[in-house]
Every structure is written in structure tokens, then in C-alpha cells.
KOLZAZA-948888 format. One line per 2 residues: number of its first residue (from 1); for each residue x, y, z of N, C-alpha, C, O. Coordinates in steps of 0.1 Angstrom, whole numbers, plus 5000, padded with zeros to 4 digits. Layout:
# KOLZAZA-948888
NUM> X/Y/Z/X/Y/Z/X/Y/Z/X/Y/Z ~ ...
//
This chain:
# KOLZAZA-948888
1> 9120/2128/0394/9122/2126/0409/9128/2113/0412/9137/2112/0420 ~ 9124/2104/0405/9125/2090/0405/9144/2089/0400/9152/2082/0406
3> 9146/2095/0393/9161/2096/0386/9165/2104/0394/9177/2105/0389 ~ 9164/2113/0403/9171/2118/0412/9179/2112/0424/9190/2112/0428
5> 9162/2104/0428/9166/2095/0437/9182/2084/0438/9191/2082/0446 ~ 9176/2080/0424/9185/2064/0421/9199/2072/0424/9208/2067/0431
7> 9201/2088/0415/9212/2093/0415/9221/2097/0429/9233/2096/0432 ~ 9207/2101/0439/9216/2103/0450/9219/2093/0460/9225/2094/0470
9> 9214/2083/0454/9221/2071/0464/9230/2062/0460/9234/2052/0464 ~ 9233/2068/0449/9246/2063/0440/9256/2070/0446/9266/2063/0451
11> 9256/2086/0447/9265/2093/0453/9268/2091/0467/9280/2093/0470 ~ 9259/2088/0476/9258/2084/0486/9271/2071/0488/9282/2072/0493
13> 9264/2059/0482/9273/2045/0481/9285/2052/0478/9295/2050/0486 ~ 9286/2058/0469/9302/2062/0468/9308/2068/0473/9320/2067/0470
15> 9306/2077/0482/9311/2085/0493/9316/2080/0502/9326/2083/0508 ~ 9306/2066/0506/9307/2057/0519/9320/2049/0514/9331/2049/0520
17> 9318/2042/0501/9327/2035/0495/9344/2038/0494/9354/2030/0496 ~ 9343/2057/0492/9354/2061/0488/9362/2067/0506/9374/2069/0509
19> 9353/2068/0515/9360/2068/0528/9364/2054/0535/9373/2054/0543 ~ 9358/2044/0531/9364/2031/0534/9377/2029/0530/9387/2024/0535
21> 9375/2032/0520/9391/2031/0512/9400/2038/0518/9407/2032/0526 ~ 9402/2053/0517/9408/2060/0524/9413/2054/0538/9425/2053/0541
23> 9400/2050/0548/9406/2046/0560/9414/2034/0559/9425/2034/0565 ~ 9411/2023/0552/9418/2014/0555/9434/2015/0548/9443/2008/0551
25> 9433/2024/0540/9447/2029/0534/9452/2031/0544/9460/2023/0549 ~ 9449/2047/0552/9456/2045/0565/9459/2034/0575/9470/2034/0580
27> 9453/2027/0578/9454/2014/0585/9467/2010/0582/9477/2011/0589 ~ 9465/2005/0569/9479/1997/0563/9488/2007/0563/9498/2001/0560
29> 9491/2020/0564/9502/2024/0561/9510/2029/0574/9521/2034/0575 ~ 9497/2023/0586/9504/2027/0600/9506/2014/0606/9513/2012/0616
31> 9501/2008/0601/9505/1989/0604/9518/1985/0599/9525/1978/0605 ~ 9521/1990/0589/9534/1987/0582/9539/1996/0589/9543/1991/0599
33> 9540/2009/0590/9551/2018/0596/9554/2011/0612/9566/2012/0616 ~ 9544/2003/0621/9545/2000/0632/9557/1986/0634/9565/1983/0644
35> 9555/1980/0619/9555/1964/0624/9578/1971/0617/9587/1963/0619 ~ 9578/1978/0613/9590/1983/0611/9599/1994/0619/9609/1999/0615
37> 9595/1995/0627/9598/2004/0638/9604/2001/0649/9596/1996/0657 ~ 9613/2001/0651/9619/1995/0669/9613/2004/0680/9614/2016/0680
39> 9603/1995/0692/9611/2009/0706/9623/2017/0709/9635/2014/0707 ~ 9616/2028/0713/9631/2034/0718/9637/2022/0725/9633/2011/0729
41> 9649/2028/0725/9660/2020/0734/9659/2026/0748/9663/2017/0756 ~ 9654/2035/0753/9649/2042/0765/9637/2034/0770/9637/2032/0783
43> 9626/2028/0761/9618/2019/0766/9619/2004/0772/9610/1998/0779 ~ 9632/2000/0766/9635/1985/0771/9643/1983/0780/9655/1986/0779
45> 9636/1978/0794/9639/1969/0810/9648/1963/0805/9646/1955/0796 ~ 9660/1965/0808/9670/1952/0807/9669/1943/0820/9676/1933/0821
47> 9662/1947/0831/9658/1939/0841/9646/1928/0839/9646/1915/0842 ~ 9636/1936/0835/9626/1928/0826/9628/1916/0816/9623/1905/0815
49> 9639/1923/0806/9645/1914/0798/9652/1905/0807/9645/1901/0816 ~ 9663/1902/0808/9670/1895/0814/9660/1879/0824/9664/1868/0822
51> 9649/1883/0832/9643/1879/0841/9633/1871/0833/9628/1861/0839 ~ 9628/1873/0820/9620/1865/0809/9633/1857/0803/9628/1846/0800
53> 9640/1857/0800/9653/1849/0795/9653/1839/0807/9650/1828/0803 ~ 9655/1840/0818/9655/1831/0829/9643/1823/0830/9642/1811/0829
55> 9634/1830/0831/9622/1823/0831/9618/1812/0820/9612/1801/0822 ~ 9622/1815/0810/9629/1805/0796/9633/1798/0798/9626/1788/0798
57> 9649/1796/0801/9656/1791/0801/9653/1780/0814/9656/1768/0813 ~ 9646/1787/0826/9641/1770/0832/9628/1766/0834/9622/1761/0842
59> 9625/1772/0820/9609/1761/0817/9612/1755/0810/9605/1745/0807 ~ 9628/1756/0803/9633/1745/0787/9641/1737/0797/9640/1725/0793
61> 9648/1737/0810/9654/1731/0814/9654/1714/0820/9645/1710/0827 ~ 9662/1709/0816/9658/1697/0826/9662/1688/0839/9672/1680/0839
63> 9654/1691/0851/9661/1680/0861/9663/1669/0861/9654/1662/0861 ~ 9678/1664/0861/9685/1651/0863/9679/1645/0876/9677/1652/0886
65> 9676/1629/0875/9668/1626/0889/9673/1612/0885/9673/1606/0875 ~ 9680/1609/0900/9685/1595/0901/9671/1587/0900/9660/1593/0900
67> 9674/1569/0899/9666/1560/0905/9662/1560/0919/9669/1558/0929 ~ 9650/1564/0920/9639/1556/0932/9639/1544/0938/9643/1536/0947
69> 9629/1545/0923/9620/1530/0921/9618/1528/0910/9620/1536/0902 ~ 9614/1515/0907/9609/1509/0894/9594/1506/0892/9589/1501/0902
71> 9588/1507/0886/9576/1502/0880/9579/1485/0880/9586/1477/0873 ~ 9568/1483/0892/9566/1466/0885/9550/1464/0893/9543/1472/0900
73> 9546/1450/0889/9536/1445/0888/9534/1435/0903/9523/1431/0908 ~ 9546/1433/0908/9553/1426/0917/9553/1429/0927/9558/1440/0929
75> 9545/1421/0943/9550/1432/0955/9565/1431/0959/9568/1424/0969 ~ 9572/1435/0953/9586/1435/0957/9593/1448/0963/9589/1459/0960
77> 9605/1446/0975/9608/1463/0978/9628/1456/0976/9633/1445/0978 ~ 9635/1468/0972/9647/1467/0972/9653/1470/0981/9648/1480/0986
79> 9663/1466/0988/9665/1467/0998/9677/1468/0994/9681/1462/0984 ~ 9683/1478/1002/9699/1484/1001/9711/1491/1015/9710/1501/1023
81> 9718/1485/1014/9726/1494/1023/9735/1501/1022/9739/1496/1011 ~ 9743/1509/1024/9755/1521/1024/9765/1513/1034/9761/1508/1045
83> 9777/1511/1031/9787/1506/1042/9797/1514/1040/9801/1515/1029 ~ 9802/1521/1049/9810/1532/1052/9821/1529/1065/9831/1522/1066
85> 9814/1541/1076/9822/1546/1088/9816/1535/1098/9817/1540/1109 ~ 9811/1523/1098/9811/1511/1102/9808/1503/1099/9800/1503/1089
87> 9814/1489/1105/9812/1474/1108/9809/1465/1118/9808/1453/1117 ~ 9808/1472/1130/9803/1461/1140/9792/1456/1135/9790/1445/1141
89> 9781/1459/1124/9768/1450/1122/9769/1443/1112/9759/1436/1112 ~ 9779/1440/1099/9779/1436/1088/9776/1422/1089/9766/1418/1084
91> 9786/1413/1097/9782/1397/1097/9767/1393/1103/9761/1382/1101 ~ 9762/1405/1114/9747/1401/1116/9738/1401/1106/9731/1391/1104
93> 9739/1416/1095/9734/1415/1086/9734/1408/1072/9727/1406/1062 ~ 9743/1405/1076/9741/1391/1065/9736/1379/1072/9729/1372/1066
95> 9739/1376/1082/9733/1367/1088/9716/1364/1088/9708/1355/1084 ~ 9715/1377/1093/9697/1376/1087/9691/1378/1078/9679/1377/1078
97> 9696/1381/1069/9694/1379/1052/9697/1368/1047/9692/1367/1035 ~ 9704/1360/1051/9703/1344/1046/9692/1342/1053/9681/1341/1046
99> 9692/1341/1066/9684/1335/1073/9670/1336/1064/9663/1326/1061 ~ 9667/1347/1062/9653/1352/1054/9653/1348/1039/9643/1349/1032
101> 9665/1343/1036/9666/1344/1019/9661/1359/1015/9650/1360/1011 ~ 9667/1370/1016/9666/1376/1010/9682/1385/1004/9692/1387/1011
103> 9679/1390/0989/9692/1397/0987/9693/1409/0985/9682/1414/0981 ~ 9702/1416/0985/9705/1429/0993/9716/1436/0978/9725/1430/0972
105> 9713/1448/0976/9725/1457/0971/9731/1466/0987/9725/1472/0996 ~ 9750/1462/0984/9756/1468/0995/9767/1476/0986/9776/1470/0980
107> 9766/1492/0988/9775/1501/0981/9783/1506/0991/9780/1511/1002 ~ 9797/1503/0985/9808/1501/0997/9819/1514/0993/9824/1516/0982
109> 9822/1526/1006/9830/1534/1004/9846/1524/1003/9849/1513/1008 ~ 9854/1534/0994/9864/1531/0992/9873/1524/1006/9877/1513/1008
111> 9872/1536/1012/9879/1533/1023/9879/1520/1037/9886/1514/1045 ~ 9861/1520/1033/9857/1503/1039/9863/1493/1033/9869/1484/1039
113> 9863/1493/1022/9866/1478/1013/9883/1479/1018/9887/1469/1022 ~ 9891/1488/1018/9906/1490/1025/9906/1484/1039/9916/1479/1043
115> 9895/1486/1047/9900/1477/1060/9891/1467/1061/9893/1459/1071 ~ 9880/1463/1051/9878/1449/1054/9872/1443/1040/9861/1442/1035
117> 9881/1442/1038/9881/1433/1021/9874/1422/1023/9866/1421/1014 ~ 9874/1414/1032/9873/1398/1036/9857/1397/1038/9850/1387/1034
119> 9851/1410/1045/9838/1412/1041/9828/1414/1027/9816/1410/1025 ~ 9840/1424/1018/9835/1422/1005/9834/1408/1000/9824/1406/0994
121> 9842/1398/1000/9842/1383/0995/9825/1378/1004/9816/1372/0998 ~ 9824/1380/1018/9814/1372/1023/9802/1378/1016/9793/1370/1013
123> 9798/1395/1014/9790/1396/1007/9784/1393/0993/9773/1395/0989 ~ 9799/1387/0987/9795/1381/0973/9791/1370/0974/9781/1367/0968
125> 9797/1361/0982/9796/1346/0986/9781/1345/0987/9775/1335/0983 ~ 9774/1356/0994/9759/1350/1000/9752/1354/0991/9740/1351/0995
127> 9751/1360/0978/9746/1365/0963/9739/1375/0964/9728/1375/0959 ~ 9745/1390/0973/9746/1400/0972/9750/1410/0964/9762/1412/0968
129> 9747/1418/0956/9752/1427/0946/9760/1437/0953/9757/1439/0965 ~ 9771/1444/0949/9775/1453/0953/9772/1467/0940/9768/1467/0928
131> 9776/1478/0950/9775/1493/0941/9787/1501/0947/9794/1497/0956 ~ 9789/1513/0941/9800/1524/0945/9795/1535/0949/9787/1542/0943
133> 9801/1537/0962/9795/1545/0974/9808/1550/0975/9813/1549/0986 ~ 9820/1558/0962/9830/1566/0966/9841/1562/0970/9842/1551/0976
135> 9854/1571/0968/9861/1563/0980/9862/1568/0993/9863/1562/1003 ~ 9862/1581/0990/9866/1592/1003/9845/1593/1009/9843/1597/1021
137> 9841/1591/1006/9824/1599/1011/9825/1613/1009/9823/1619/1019 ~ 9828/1621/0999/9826/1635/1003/9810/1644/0994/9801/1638/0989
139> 9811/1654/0995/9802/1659/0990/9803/1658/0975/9812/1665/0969 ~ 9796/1651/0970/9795/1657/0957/9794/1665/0945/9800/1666/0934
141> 9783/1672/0955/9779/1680/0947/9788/1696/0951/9784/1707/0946 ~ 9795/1695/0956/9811/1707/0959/9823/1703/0954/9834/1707/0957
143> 9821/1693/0945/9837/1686/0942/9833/1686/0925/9821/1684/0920 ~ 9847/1689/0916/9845/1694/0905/9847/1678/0897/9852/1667/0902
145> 9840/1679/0882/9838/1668/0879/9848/1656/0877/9847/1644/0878 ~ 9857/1663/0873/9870/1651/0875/9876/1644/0888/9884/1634/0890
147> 9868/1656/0899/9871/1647/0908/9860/1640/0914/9863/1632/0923 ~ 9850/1640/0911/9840/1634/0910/9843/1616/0904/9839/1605/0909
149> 9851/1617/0890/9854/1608/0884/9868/1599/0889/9870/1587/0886 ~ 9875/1607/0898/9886/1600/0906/9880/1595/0918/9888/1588/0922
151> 9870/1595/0926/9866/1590/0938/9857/1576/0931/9857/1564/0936 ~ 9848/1580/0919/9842/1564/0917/9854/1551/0912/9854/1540/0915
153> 9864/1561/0902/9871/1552/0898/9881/1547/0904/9888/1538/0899 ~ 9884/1551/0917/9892/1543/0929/9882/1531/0929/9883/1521/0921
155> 9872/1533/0937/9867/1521/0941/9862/1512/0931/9858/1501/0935 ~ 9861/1515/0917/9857/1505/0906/9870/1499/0907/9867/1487/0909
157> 9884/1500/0907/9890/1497/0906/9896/1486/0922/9901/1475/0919 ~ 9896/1488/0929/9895/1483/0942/9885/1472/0940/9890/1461/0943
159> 9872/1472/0936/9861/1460/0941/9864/1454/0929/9858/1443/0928 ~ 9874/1457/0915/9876/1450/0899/9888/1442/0908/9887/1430/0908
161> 9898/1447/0914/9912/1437/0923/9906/1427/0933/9914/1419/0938 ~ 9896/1427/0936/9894/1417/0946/9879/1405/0937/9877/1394/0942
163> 9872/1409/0928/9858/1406/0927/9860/1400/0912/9853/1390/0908 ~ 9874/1408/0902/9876/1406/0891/9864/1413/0880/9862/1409/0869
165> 9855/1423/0886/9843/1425/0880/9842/1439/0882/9850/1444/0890 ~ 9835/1446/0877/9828/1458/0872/9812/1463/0875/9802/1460/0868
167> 9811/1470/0885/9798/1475/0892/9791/1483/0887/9795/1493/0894 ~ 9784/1486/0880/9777/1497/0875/9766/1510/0886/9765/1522/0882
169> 9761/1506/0893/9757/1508/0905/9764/1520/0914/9774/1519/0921 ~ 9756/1532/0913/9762/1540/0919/9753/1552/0931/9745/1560/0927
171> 9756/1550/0944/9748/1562/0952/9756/1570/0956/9767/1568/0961 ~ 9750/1586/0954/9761/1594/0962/9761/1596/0980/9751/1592/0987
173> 9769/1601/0985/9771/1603/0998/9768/1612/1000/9771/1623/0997 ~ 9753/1604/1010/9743/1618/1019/9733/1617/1010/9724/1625/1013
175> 9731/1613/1002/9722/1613/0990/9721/1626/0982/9710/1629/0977 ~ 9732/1633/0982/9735/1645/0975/9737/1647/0960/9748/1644/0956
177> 9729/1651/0951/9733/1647/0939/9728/1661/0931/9724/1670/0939 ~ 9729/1665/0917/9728/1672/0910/9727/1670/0895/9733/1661/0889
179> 9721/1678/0890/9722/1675/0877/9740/1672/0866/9742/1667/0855 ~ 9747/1677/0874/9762/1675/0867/9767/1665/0877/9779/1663/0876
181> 9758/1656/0892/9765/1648/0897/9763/1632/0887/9770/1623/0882 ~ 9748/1636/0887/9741/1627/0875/9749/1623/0863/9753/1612/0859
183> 9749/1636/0857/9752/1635/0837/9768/1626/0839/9772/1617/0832 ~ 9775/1632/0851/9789/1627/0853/9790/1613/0855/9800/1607/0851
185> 9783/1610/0858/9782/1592/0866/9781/1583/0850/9788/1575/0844 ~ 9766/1592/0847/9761/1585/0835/9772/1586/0823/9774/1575/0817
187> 9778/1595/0821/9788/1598/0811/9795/1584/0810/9793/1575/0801 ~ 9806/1582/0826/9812/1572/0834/9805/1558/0830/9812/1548/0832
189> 9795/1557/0826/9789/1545/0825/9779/1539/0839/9772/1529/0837 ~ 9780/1546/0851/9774/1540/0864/9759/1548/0864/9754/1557/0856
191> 9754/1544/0874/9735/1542/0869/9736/1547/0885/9742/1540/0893 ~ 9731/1558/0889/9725/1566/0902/9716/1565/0908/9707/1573/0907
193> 9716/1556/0918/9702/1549/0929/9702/1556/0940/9712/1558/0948 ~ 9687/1560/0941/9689/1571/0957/9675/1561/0966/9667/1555/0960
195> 9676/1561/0980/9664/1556/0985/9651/1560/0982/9649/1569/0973 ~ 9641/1554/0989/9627/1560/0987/9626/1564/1001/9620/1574/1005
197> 9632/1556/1008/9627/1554/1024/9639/1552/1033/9641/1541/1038 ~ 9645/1558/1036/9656/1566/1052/9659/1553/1063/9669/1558/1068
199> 9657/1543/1068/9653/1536/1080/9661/1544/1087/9652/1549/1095 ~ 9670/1549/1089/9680/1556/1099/9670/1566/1102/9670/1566/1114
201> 9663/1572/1098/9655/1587/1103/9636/1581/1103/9628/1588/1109 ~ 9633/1568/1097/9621/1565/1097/9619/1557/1114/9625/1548/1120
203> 9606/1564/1117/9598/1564/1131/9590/1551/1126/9583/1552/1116 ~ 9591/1538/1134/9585/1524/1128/9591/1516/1120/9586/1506/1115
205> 9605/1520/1117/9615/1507/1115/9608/1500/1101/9604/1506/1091 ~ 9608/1489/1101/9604/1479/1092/9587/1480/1086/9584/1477/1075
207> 9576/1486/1099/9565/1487/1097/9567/1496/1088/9560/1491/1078 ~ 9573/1508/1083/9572/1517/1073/9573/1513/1061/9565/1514/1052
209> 9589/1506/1062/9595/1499/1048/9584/1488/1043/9579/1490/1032 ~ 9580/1476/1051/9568/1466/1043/9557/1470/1053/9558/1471/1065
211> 9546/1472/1046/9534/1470/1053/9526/1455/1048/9523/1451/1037 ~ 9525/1448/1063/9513/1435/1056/9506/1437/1051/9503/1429/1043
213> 9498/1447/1052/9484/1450/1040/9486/1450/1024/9479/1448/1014 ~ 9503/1454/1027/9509/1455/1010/9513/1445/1003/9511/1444/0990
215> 9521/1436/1011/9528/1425/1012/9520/1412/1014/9525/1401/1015
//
């Protein structure tokens, strides 16, 4: 009885043994048939598809972002102006920026520096930086890149005839820019500065720009 036993749980083990095998055979031979098999062509969204390629393509993407600001340790604020489609305020504002000792980047459209050159000399004279603000002011970001490269290079050329010098310094008009307004500039060699802070549209003037608690 005792040898019967041992015998049928031998047979037993091997039964269990010999269906393990079996199944996992099938396993593997429907895992391999799977992993070799295409979907129908009936099954694949090309809308689906398409819409994950996009979704790719701008999570790899990268946005071009002019200068703000800088990182410093300093309470300092930059101060800048756009000179364009007027001048009745230019000699005030320089006037009170001496007065204050302070200095200023002024990015001058083309077409300004053509009717008042004599102001570009007084804003060098008082040790203000200048930048290129274009010649015409147009949109940017609607104008193709070469012409993009003929409107900075008028005015590099214009502020190099009067200054003998080379601006690197560049904002676009309206503060409109783009990732190919950017790469274009940069290419060009000029460096893309946009404000932080509007005064033309900010409510509180100067209180916005310095606060005494900051300053």
C-alpha cells in the first residue's frame, strides 16, 4: 500500500509537471506569433496617429524667449526706451537722467535716426547705450527672414555711419517676436531684449517700475 502510494503521487507530480509544460509552450508560441504580427491596416487611426506625432513633436519642441531680465544680487532695474514715431520728449529725457545720474539703453528705429541724427550724438555724449529697434517698425513676426535681416541691417549700418560702432542690442516692434524672429537675430549676431514692465499701459507710473520697499 505504502508503494502504491509513493507511486501515485509520482504520477500525480507528473501530470501536473507535464501540463505546465504544455501550457507554457502555448504561451510562448502565441507571444511570439503576437510580438510578429502587424494590426490590420483597418485598425490604425491615422487621425489618432497623426495627433500623437504632434503631441511629440511639441513636447520635444523648444520656445525661443528673448531677454527679460537678469539674475543679479543687486537692487538694480534697467531702464530702456523705444524711439520711433516721436521726439518732442527726447532732450527732456535726457535731461533728467543726467540730472539723476542714471543710464538708459535707447533702441532707435531707422527712420528716427534719419530725421534726427544730432540726437543720436547727444545720447552717446551723456553715456547711454543704444540698440536696434528696425528701420521701418513693422511686424516681425509677418515678414520673411531676409527681410527681417534687411530692416536690422539698415539701421546697424546707419548708427556704424554716424557712431563708427556696432550695436548688438536688439528689440522687436510691439514686442512681437517668435521663435524664427529670435534664431534670425541670433544667427545675425544681435541679442533680443523685451520689457518686464509697459510704463505706457502701467496704472502708477514709476510706483510700479521701483518700489521703495525694494529699492
Amino acid at each position: 500500500m505504502r508503494m502504491w502510494v509513493v507511486k501515485r503521487s509520482a504520477l500525480i507530480r507528473w501530470t501536473i509537471v507535464s501540463a505546465l509544460v504544455v501550457v507554457l509552450i502555448v504561451i510562448g508560441v502565441v507571444a511570439c506569433t503576437g510580438s510578429e504580427s502587424e494590426p490590420p491596416i483597418d485598425d490604425i487611426d491615422p487621425i489618432d496617429t497623426v495627433m500623437n506625432y504632434e503631441v511629440e513633436a511639441l513636447a520635444s519642441a523648444t520656445r525661443e524667449r528673448p531677454i527679460y531680465s537678469v539674475g543679479t544680487q543687486d537692487k538694480l532695474v534697467a531702464l530702456s526706451f523705444d524711439a520711433g514715431f516721436e521726439d518732442d520728449k527726447t532732450g527732456i529725457v535726457l535731461d533728467i537722467l543726467e540730472a539723476e545720474n542714471v543710464r538708459s539703453t535707447f533702441f532707435l528705429c531707422g527712420f528716427w535716426i534719419d530725421k534726427h541724427p544730432e540726437h543720436v550724438q547727444s545720447i552717446i555724449d551723456k553715456g547711454h547705450e543704444l540698440g536696434n529697434h528696425t528701420d521701418t517698425h513693422p511686424h516681425m513676426t509677418k515678414i520673411s527672414a531676409d527681410k527681417m535681416l534687411e530692416e536690422v541691417q539698415a539701421v546697424d549700418d546707419k548708427l556704424f555711419s554716424l557712431t563708427d560702432k556696432r550695436y548688438p542690442l536688439f528689440r522687436a516692434p510691439y514686442g512681437e517676436y517668435s521663435n524664427e524672429v529670435i534664431k534670425t537675430m541670433r544667427d545675425a549676431g544681435f541679442v533680443t531684449i523685451q520689457w518686464s514692465i509697459d510704463t505706457m499701459y502701467s496704472v502708477g507710473g514709476a510706483k510700479i517700475i521701483v518700489s521703495p520697499n525694494e529699492m
